[in-house]
C-alpha positions, 0 to 999 in steps of 0.5 A: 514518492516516499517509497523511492526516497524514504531512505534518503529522507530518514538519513536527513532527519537523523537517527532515532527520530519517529516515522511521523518526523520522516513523515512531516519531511517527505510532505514538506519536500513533496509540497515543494515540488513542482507539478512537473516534478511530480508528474511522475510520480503521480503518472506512476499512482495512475497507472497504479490504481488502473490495474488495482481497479481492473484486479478487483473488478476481475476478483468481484466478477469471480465471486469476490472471495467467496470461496476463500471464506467457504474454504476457511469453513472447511479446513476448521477442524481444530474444534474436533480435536478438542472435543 
């Protein structure tokens, strides 16, 4: 919801204002809403978090990272250099 009217909403609060004021606004308006104006928005979150959870189900299942941090190890040469 913020994502797609956060522009929208900066404009109502005014200029200079902080992000915690677009903030404050954007849950008031969400608040506001009823819960069929916000399925959508919340169908979108599901969706979402479905394939967030299968990707990282699928990056676990394939080591979950280990080899980014083996590889950090690797390509750490700038020690040599000092030395």
């Amino acid at each position: 919801f913020m994502k797609e009217n956060q522009e929208a909403i900066r404009k109502e609060v005014g200029p200079g204002k902080t992000a915690s004021a677009v903030g404050a606004l954007g849950g008031q308006k969400w608040k506001a809403m009823t819960a069929a104006q916000k399925k959508p928005y919340e169908d979108k979150v599901a969706k979402m978090k479905a394939e967030w959870t299968k990707a990282m189900e699928a990056w676990k299942k394939n080591g979950g990272g280990a080899n980014a941090e083996a590889g950090d190890e690797e390509d750490d040469d700038d020690n040599e250099e000092e030395q």
